[in-house]
C-alpha positions as CSV (number, residue, x, y, z in Angstrom):
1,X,-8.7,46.2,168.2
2,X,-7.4,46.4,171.6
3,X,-8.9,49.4,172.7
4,X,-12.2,48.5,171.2
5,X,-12.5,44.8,173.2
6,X,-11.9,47.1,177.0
7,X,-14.4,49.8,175.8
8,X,-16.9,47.0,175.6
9,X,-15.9,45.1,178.3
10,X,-14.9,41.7,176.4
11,X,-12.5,39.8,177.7
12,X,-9.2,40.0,175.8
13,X,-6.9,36.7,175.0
14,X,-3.3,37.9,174.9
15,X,0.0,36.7,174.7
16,X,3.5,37.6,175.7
17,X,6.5,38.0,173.4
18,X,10.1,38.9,174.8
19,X,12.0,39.6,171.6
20,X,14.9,40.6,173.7
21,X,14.7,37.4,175.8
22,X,19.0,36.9,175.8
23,X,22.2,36.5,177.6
24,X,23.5,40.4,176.9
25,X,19.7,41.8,177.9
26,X,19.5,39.9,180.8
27,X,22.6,40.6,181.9
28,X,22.8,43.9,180.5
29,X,24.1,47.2,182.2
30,X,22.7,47.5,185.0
31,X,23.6,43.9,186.0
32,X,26.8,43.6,188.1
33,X,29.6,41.8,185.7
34,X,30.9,39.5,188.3
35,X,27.7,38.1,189.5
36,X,26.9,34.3,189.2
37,X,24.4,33.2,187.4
38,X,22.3,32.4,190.7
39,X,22.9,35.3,192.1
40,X,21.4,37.3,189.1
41,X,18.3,35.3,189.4
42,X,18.0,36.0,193.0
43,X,18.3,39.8,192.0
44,X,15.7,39.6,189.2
45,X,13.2,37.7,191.7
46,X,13.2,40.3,194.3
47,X,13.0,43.0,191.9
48,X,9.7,41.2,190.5
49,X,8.6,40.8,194.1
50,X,9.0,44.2,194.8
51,X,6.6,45.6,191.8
52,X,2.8,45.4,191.8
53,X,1.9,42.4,190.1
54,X,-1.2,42.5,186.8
55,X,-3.7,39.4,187.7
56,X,-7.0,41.2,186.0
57,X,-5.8,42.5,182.3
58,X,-9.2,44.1,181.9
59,X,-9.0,46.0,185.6
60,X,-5.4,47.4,183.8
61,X,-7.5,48.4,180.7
62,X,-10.1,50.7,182.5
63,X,-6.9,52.3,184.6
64,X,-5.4,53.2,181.4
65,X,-7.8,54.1,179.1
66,X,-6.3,57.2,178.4
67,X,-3.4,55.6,176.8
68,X,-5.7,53.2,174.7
69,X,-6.5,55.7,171.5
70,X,-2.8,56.2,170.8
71,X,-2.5,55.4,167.3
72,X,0.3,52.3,167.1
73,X,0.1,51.4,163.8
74,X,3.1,51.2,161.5
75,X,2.8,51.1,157.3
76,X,5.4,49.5,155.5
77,X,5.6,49.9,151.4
78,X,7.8,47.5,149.0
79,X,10.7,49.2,147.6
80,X,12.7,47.8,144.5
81,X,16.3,47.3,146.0
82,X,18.9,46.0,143.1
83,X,21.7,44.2,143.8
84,X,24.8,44.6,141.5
85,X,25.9,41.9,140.6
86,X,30.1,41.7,140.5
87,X,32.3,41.4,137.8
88,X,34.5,37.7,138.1
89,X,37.6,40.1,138.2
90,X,36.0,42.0,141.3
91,X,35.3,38.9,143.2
92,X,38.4,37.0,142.7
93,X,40.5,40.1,144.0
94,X,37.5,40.0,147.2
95,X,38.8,36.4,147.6
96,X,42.5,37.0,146.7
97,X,42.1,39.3,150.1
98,X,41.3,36.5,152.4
99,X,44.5,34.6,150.9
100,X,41.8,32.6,148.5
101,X,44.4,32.9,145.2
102,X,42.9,29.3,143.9
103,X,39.7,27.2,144.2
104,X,41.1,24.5,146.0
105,X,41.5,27.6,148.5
106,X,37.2,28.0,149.0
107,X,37.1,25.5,152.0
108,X,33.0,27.0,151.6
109,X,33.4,26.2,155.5
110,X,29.9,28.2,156.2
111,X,31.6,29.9,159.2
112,X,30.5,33.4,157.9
113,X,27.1,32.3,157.4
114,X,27.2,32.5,153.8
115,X,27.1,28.7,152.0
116,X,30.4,29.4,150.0
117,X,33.1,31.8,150.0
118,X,32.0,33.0,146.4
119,X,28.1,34.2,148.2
120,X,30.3,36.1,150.8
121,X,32.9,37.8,148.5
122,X,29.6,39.0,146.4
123,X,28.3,40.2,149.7
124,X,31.7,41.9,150.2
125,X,31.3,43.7,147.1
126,X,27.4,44.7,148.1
127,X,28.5,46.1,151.4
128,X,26.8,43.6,153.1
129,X,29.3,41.5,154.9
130,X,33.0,41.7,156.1
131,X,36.1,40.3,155.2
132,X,36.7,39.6,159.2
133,X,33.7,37.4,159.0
134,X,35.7,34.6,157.1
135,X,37.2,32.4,160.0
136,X,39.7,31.0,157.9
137,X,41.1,34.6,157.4
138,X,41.3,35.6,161.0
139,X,42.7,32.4,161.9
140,X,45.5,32.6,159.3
141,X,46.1,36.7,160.4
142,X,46.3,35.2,163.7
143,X,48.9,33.0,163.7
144,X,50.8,35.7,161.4
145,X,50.8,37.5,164.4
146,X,52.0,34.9,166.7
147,X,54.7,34.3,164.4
148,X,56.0,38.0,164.0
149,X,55.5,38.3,168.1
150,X,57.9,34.7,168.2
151,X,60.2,36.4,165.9
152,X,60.6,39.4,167.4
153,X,61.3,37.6,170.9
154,X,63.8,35.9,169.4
155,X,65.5,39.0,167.5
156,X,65.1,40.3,171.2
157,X,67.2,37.5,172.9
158,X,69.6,37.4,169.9
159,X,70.5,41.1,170.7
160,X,70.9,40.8,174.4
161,X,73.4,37.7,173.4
162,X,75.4,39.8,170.7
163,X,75.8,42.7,173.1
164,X,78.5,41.0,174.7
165,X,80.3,42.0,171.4
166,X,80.5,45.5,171.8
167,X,82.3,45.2,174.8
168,X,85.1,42.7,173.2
169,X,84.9,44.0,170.0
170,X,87.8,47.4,170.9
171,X,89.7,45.2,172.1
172,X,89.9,42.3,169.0
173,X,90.3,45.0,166.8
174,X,93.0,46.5,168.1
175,X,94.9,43.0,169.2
176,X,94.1,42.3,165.9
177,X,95.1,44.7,163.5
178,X,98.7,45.3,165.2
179,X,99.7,42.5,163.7
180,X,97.9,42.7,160.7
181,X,99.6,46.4,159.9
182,X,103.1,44.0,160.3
183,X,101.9,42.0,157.9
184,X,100.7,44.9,155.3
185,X,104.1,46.7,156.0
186,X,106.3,43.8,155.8
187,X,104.7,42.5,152.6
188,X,105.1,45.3,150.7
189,X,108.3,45.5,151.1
190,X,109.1,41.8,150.2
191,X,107.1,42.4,147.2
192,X,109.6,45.3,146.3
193,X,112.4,43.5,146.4
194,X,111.1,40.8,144.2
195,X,111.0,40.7,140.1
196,X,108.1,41.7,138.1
197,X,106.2,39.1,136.9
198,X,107.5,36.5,139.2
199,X,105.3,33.8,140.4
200,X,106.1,34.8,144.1
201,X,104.8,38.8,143.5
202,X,101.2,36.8,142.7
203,X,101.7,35.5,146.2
204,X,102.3,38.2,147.7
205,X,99.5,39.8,146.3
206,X,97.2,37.2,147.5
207,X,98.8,37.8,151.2
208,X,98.3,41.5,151.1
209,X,94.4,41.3,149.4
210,X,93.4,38.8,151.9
211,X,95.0,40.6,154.7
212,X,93.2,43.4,153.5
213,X,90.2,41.9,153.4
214,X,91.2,40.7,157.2
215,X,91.4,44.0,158.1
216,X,87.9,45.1,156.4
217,X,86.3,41.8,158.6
218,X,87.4,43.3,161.7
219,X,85.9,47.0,160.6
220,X,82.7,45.2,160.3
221,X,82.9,43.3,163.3
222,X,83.3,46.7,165.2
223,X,80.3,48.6,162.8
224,X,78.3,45.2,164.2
225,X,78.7,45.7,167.8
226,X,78.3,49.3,167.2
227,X,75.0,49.4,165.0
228,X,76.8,51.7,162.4
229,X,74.5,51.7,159.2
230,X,75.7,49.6,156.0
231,X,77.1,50.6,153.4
232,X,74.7,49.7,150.6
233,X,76.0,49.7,146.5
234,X,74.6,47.8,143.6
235,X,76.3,44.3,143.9
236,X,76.7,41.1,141.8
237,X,75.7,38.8,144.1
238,X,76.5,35.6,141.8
239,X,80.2,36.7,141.0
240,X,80.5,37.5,144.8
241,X,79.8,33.7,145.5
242,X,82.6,32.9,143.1
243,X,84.9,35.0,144.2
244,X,84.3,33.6,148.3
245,X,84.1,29.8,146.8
246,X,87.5,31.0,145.1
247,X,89.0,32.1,148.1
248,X,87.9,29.6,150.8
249,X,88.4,26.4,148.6
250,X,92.3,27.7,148.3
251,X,92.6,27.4,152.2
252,X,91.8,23.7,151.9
253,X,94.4,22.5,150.0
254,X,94.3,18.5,148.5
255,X,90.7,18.3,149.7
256,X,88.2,17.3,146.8
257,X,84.9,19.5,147.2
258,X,82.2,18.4,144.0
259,X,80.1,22.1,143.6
260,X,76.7,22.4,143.0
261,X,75.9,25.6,141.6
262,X,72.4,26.9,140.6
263,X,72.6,30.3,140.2
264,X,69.0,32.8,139.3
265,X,70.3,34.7,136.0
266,X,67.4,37.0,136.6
267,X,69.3,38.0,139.6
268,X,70.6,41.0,138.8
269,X,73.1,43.7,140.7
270,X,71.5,43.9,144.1
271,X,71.7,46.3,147.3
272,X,73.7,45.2,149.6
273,X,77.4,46.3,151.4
274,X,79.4,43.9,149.5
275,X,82.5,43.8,151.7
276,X,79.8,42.5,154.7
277,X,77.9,40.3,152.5
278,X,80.9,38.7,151.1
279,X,82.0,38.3,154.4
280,X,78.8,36.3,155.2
281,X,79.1,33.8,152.6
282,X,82.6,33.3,153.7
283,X,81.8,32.3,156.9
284,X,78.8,29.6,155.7
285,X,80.6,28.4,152.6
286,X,83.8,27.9,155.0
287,X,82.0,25.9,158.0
288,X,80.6,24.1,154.9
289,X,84.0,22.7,154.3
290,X,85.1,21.9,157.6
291,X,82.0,19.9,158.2
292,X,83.2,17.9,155.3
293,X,87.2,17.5,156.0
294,X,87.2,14.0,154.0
295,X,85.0,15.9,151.1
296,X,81.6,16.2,149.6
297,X,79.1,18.0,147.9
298,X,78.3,22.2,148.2
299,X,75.3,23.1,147.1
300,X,74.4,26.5,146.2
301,X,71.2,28.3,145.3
302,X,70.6,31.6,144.2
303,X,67.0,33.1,143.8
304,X,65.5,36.2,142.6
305,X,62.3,36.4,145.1
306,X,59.3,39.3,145.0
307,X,60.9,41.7,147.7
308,X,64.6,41.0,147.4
309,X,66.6,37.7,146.6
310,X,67.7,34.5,148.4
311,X,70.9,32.2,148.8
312,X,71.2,28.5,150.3
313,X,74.0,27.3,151.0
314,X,74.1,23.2,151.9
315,X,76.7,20.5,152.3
316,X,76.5,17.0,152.8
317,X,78.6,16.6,156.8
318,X,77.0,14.8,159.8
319,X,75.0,17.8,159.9
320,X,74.2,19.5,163.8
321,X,72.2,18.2,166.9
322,X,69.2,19.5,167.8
323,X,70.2,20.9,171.2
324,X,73.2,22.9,169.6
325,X,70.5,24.1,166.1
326,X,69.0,26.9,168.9
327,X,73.0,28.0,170.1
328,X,74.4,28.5,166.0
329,X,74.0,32.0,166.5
330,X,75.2,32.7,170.2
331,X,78.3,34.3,170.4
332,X,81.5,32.6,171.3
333,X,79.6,29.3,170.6
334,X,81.4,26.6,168.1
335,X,81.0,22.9,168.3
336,X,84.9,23.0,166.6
337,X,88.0,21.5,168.7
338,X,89.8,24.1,171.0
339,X,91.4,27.1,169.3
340,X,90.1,25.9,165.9
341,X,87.0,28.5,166.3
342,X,86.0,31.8,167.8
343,X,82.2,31.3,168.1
344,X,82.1,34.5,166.1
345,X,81.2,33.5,163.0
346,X,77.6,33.2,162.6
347,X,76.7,35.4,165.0
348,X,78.2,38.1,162.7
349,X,76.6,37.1,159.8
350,X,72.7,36.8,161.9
351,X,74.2,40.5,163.0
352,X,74.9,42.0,159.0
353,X,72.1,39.6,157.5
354,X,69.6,41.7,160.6
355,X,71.2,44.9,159.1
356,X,70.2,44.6,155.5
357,X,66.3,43.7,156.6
358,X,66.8,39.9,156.2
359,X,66.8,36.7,158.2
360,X,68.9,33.2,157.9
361,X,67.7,30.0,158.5
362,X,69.5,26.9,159.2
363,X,68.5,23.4,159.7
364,X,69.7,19.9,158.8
365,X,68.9,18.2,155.1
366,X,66.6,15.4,155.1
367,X,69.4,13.2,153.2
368,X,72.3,14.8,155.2
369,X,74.2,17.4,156.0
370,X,73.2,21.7,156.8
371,X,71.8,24.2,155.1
372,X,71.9,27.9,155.6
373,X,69.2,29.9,153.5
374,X,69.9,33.8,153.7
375,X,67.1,36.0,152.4
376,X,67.9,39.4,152.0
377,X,65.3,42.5,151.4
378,X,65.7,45.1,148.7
379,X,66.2,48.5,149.9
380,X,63.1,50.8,150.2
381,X,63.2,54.9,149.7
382,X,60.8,56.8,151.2
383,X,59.3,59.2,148.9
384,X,59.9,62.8,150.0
């Protein structure tokens, strides 16, 4: 022993061990942060300097003999530890938490010192490791995050642009449903005067519903610029299609349009306001047919999806440029001739489609032509 060698004056071989011998002890607390790395040295140096420096080890020994008969020994004893061993069911939901659903998904990337994801979601289960320690997983919740802070910069831009509305938006309405109340009036009357069951009372009727309707676009166009909450009933979304297609093919007399229809039957009535929704697909399914005014091919898509349901609606025109695909949703923007469009359009639907929790996406097909893909959210209750 150490204490038994400087009793009897032997000399003593030792050796040094610095256990703590890294970047965070070295530069630990009491280290200024913003020093170089030359300057710390310098520091460390002259504290050295500054302390009484050991050359004889057995002069220290007979200085502090007092401190040689403390007692340093440590006993260690073997204790049985066992390790539970996971059920398959437990580990896959481990895995299924770091977005590992299949094993083509185990990259076994050794990032989290373990030699496959399997070893770490085992170690998961022991309490032994994280799920933060797969890099895979932190990468992947990263760029999440990147995406939802791009998202919500853009939601942030699109509102500045649509608040120009509000300030237009009294002022169309009330330009516009002057006339509109003309129309109503006058119509009834004509159909008055004409006899039951004529072919021109149908017409009528058609004049008065869609002037109605007209007049319901404009309501929402106001509720828009003014944030008013929606108006939410149980909605078939599939007959609401067929009733816009219906409506908007009529306007475009002697043009042949082939449809392409491929409607979810699982889809069943959905939340939505109906009047707001139907005005959406309006809008899409009627720049649809003015991209096309020789003809072509609507294609639409409906999909039941986990947390709400889906529509795409695509056609086969020259499609849009990529310096107008950011601008589809600014207001008073339209790449139609003068006086043929508002620039109103889309912007309302991004502005109801924002409203019901959803998002629309547009971009060009690879073989041709646009598509818009609305994805809408169901509606959630919060328990009392």
């Amino acid at each position: 022993m150490l204490s038994e060698r400087v009793r009897e004056e032997k000399p003593v071989s030792y050796r040094f061990y610095d256990f703590l011998f890294c970047e965070g002890c070295i530069g630990g607390p009491v280290m200024m942060n913003d020093l170089t790395f030359y300057e710390r040295k310098k520091y460390i140096v002259n504290y050295m300097k500054k302390r009484p420096l050991i050359s004889d080890f057995e002069q220290w020994g007979a200085q502090n003999r007092d401190c040689l008969d403390i007692d340093l020994t440590v006993s260690f004893f073997p204790t049985q530890r066992i390790l539970i061993e996971p059920q398959e069911e437990e580990i896959r939901k481990i895995l299924a938490k770091t977005n590992k659903l299949k094993p083509e998904d185990e990259l076994n990337c050794g990032a989290c010192g373990y030699s496959s994801c399997r070893e770490k979601a085992i170690a998961v289960y022991r309490g032994t490791a994280e799920l933060e320690m797969c890099l895979p997983y932190l990468i992947d919740k990263i760029e999440k995050t990147v995406e939802n802070l791009r998202e919500n910069q853009t939601r942030l831009i699109q509102a500045e642009k649509l608040a120009s509305m509000g300030q237009m938006a009294a002022g169309i309405a009330h330009e516009i449903n002057n006339p509109l109340g003309v129309v109503l009036m006058y119509s009834h009357l004509l159909k008055e005067e004409l006899e039951s069951g004529s072919q021109r009372v149908e017409d009528v009727d058609r004049i008065i519903h869609e002037a109605e309707r007209t007049r319901k676009i404009v309501k929402g166009i106001l509720n828009f610029a003014r944030e008013e909450k929606i108006d939410r009933s149980p909605t078939d979304i599939n007959e609401l299609i067929h009733s816009s297609l219906e409506g908007i093919l009529s306007s475009f007399p002697g043009i042949e349009y082939r449809m392409r229809l491929d409607f979810d039957t699982s889809l069943g009535p959905e939340e939505v306001d109906k009047n707001q929704i139907h005005q959406v697909f309006d809008n899409i399914i009627k720049n649809a047919c003015e991209a096309m005014p020789e003809g072509g091919t609507i294609s639409i898509k409906t999909k039941k999806t986990d947390n709400g349901f889906s529509v795409t609606i695509a056609d086969t025109g020259s499609g849009i440029s990529d310096e107008n695909m950011s601008k589809l949703f600014s207001p008073f923007f339209s790449t139609k001739p003068v006086r043929k469009g508002t620039g109103l359009g889309l912007p309302v639907c991004y502005g109801i489609v924002k409203m019901h929790g959803g998002n629309i996406e547009t971009g060009n097909n690879p073989g041709g032509g646009t598509f818009f893909t609305i994805k809408i959210k169901n509606l959630v209750v919060a328990a009392n």
